[in-house]
C-alpha positions as CSV (number, residue, x, y, z in Angstrom):
1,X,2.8,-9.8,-17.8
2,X,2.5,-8.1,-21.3
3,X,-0.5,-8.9,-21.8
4,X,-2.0,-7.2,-18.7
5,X,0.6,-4.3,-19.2
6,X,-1.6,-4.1,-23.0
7,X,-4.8,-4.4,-21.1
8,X,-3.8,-1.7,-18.9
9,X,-2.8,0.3,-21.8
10,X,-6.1,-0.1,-23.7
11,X,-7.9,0.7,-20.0
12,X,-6.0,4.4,-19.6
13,X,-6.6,5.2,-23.3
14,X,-10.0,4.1,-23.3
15,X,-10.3,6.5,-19.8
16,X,-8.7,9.3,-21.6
17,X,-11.0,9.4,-24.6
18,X,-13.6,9.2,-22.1
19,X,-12.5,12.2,-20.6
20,X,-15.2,15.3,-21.3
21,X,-11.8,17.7,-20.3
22,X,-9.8,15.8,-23.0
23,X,-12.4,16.0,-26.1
24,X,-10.6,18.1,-28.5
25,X,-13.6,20.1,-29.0
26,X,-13.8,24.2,-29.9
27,X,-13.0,26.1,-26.6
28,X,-16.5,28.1,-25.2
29,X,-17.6,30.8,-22.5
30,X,-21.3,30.5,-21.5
31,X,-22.4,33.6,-20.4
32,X,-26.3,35.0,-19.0
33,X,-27.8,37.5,-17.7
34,X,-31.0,37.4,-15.5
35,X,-33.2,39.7,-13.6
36,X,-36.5,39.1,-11.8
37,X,-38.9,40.9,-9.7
38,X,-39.8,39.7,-6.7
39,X,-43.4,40.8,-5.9
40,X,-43.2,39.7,-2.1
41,X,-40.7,42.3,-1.1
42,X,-40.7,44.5,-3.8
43,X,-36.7,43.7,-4.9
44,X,-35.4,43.5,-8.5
45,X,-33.1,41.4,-9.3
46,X,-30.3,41.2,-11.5
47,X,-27.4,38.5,-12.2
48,X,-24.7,38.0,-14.3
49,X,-22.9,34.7,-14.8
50,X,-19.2,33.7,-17.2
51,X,-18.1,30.5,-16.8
52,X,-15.1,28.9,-19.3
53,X,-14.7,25.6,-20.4
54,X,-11.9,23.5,-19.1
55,X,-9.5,24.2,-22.4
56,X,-10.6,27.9,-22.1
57,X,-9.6,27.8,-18.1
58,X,-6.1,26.3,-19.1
59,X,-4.7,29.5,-21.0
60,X,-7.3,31.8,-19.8
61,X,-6.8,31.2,-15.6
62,X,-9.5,34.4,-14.6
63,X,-12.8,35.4,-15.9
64,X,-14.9,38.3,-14.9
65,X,-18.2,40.2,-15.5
66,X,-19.1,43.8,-14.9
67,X,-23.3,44.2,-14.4
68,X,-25.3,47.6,-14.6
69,X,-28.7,47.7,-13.6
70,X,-30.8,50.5,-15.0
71,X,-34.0,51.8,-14.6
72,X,-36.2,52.4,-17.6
73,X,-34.8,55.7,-18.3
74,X,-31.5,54.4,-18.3
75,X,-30.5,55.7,-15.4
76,X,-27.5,53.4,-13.3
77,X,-29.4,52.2,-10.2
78,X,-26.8,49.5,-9.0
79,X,-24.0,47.8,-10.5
80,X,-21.3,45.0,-9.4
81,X,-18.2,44.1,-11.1
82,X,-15.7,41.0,-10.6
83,X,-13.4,39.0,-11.3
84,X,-12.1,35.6,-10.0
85,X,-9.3,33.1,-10.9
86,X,-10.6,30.2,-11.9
87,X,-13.5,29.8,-14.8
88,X,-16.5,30.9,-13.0
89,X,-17.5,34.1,-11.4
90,X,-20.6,35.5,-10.6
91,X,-22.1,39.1,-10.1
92,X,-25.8,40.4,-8.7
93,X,-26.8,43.9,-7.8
94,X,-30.6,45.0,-6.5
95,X,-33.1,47.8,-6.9
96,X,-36.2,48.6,-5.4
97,X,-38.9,47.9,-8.1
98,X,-41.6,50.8,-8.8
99,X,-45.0,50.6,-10.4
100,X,-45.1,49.9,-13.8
101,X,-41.6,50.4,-14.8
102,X,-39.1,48.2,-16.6
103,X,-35.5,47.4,-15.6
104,X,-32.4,45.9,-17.7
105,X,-29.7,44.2,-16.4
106,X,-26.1,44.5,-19.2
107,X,-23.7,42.3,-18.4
108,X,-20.2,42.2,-19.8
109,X,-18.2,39.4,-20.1
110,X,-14.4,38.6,-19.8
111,X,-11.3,36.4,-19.6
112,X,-7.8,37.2,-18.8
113,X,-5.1,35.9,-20.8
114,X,-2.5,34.5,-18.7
115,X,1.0,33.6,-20.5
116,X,3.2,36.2,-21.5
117,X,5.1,35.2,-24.8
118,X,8.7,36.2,-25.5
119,X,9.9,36.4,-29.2
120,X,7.5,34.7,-30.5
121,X,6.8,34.1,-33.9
122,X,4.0,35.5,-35.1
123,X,3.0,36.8,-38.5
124,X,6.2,37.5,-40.0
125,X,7.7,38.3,-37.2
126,X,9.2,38.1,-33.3
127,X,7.1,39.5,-30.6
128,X,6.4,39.7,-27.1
129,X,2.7,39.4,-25.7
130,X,-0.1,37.5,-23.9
131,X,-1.1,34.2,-25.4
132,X,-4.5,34.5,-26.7
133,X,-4.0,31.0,-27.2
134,X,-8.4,30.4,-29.0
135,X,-8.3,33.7,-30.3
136,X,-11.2,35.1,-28.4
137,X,-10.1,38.9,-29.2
138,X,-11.8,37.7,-32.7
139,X,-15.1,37.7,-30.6
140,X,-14.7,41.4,-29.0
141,X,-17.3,43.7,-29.2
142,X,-19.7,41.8,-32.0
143,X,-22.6,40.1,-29.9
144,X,-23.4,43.4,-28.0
145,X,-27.1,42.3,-28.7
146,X,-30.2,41.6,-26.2
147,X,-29.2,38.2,-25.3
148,X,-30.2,36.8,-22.0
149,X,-27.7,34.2,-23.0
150,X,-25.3,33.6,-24.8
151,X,-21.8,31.6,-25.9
152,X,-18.7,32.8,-27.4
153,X,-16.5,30.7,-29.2
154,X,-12.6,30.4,-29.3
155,X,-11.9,29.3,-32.9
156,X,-8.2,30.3,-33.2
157,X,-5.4,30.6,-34.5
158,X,-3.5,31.6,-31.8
159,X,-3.0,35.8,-31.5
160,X,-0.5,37.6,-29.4
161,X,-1.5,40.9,-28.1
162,X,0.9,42.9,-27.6
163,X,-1.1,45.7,-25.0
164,X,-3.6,43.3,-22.7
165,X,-4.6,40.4,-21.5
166,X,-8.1,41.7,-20.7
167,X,-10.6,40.2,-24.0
168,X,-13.7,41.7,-23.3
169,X,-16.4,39.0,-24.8
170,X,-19.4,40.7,-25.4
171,X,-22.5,41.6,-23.4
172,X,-25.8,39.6,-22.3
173,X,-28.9,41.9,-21.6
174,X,-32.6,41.1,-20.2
175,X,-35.4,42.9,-18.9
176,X,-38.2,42.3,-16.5
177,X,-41.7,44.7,-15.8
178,X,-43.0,45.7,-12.5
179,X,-46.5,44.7,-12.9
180,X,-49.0,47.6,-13.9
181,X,-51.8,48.3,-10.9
182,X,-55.1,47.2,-11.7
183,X,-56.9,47.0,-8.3
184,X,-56.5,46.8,-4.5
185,X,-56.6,43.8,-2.4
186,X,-57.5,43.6,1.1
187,X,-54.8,42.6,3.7
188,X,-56.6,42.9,7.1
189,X,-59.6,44.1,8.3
190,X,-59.6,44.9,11.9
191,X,-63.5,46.1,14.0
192,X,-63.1,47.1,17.4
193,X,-65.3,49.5,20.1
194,X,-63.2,52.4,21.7
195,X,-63.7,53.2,24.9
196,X,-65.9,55.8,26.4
197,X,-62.9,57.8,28.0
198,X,-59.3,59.2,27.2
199,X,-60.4,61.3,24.2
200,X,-62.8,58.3,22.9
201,X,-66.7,58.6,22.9
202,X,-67.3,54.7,22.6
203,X,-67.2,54.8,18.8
204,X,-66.5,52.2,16.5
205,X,-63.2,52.1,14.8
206,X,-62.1,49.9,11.6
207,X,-58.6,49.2,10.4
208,X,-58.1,48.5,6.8
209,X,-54.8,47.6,5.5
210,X,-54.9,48.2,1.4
211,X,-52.4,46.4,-1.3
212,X,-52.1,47.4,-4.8
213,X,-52.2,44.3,-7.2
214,X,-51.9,44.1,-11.1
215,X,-54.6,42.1,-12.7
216,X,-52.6,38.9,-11.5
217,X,-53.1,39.7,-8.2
218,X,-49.6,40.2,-7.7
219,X,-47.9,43.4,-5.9
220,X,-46.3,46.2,-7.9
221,X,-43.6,47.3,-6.0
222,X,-43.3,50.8,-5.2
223,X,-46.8,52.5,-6.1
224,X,-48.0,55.9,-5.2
225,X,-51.6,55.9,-4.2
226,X,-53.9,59.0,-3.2
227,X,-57.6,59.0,-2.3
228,X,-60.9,61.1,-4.4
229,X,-64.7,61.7,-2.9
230,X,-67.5,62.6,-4.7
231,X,-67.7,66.1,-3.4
232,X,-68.3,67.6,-0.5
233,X,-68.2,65.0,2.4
234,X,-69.2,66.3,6.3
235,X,-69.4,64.9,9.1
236,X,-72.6,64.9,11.0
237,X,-70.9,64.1,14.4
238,X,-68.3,66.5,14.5
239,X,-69.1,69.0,11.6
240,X,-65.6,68.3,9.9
241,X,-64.8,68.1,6.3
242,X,-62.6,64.3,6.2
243,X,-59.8,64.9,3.6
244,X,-58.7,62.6,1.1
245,X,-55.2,61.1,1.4
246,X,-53.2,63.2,-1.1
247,X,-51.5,61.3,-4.1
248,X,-48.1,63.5,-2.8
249,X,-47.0,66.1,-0.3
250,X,-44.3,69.0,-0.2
251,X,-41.6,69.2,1.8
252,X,-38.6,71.6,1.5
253,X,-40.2,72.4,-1.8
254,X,-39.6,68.8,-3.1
255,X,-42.1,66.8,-4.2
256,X,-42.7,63.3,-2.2
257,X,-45.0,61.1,-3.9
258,X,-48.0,58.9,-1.1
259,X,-45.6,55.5,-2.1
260,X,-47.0,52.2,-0.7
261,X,-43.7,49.6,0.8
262,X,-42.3,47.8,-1.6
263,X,-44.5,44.7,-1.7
264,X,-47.8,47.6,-2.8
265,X,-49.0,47.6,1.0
266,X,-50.1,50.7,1.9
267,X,-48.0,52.5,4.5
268,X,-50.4,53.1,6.7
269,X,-54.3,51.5,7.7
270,X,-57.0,53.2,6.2
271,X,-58.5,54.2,10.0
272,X,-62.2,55.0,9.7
273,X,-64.2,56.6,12.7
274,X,-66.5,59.6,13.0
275,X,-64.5,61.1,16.2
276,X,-65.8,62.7,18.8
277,X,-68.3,64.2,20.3
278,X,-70.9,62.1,18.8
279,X,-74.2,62.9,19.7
280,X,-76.2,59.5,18.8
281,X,-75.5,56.1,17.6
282,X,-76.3,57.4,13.8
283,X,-74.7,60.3,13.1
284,X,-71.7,59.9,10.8
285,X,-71.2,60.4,7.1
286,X,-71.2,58.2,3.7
287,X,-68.4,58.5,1.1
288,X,-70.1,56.8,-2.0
289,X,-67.7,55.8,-3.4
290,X,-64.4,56.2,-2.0
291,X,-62.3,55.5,-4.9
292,X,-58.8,54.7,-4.6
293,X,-56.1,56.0,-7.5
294,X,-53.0,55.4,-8.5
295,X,-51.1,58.7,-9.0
296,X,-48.5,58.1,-12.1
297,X,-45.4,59.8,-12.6
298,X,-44.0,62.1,-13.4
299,X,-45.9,64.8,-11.3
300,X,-48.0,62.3,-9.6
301,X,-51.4,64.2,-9.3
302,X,-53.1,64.9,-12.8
303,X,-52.6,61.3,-14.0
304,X,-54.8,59.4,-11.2
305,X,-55.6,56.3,-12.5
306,X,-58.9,54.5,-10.5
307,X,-58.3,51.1,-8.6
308,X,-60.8,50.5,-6.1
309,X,-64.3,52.1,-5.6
310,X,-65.6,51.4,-2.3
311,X,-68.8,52.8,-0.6
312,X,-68.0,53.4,3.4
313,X,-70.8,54.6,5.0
314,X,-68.9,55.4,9.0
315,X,-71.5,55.8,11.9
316,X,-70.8,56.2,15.9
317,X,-72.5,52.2,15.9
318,X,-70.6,50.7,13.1
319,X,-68.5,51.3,10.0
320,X,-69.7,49.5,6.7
321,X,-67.4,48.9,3.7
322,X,-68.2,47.5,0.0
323,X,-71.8,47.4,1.9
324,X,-70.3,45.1,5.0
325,X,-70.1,46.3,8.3
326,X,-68.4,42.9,9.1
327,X,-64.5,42.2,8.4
328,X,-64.0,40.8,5.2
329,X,-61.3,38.3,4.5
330,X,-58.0,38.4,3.5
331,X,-57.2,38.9,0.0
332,X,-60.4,39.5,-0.8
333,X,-59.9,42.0,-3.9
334,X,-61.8,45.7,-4.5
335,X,-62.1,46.9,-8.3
336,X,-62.5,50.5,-9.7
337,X,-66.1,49.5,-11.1
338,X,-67.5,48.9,-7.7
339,X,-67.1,44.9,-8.5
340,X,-66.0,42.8,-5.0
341,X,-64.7,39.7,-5.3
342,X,-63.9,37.5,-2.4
343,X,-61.6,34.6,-2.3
């Protein structure tokens, strides 16, 4: 009998030092910050993440974390702060991502102190206070750098503050681009006859749905597009002048800016049809090339930035574009030179 009782001595002990929670290691908080654009829907996003060890959990019972997402001006354009008992919590806030612009995510990081000391001891004399038991006030305010990650340390000895139990860590900061535009990608590509009633004079009409792209053929978010001919462009059929969509238009004397959705699509089809009457199969008009710009901030007209030239030449029989009066497929991609490449 005591020599199993010894046995199962050796056993617990042997389990204890096995232990990760008993290791008498140095107290941490991992902290991060991350952010990502998300190209499909146009959505940054931004997250912030404090977690304790197990010592650091035992006298400090809540974290929290406080995140601001900014634009690249530094303007506020969500934010999320919380705090949870326990030694994890977690915050995330969104933004809608524009062309070309950057976005930071600041998070800051904290842990509450949880025992409130009576007289205690403490350097050279008695005093009442929370039991900043690691000594993470040490840590306040000195890694306010450009971390994405980062981990404090509770070194100790043992400080009693006498005011809160709030000990603000520090602050982990990253930053992700919206991708610049570069070209425009097709999405679909839609050929039909109209009918020879109701308004219609059996012309054909094509639907083109545009998507700006960065050179990685990914979307860039929010991107305001407008439209430029090479002059003077009428229409044989009608006599009309067709008018180029505008990079923005007024109203109530504020300025609103042609914006594609969030994922770069255009908000609308390009619709291309020479109208009615039509006199013959040929009459129509040529747009060589219809060039497609990207109409940068801040006053979204003077700086028009070329992504797509594209000949359309529209007749009452058939509308040709990039030199095709057949759809093209999907994805295929239009560059300011004139180049076409299909995928």
């Amino acid at each position: 009998m005591k020599i199993c009782a010894i046995i199962v001595g050796l056993l617990i002990a042997a389990c204890c030092l096995l232990n990760p929670q008993q290791i008498n290691a140095t107290p941490n908080t991992y902290t991060y910050s991350t952010i990502d654009f998300d190209d499909s829907t146009g959505t940054v996003l931004a997250t912030g993440h404090t977690q304790a060890d197990y010592q650091t959990g035992a006298y400090y019972q809540t974290t929290g974390a406080g995140l601001s997402l900014k634009d690249s001006n530094g303007n506020q354009v969500a934010s999320q702060q919380k705090q949870a008992y326990g030694v994890t919590v977690d915050v995330s806030a969104q933004t809608d991502g524009y062309a070309d612009e950057q976005y930071e995510v600041d998070t800051g990081h904290y842990i509450l102190a949880t025992y409130y000391l009576y007289n205690y001891y403490y350097q050279g004399q008695y005093r009442n206070g929370y039991d900043d038991q690691y000594n993470y006030t040490a840590v306040e305010g000195q890694n306010w750098g450009t971390y994405d990650s980062y981990t404090f340390y509770g070194n100790g000895p043992i400080v009693v503050s006498q005011y809160t139990n709030d000990i603000i860590l520090g602050q982990s900061k990253k930053t992700v681009k919206v991708g610049t535009p570069d070209h425009l990608k097709l999405v679909s590509d839609n050929i039909v006859t109209l009918p020879n009633s109701g308004g219609s004079c059996g012309q054909v009409q094509r639907s083109i749905r545009w998507r700006v792209v960065d050179q990685a053929g990914r979307g860039t978010g929010k991107t305001a597009v407008g439209e430029s001919f090479p002059g003077q462009v009428v229409n044989q059929c009608t006599g009309n002048e067709p008018s180029p969509t505008p990079c923005s238009y007024f109203v109530g004397g504020q300025v609103h800016p042609n914006y594609t959705d969030g994922s770069g699509k255009f908000s609308a089809d390009d619709l291309l049809s020479i109208g009615c009457p039509a006199p013959d199969n040929t009459c129509g008009f040529t747009i060589d090339p219809d060039t497609w710009v990207w109409c940068k901030a801040p006053d979204f007209t003077s700086n028009r930035v070329p992504l797509a030239a594209i000949v359309y030449d529209i007749r009452k029989s058939g509308v040709s574009v990039g030199g095709r009066a057949t759809q093209w497929n999907s994805n295929t991609e239009f560059f300011a030179d004139g180049t076409i490449r299909t995928p």
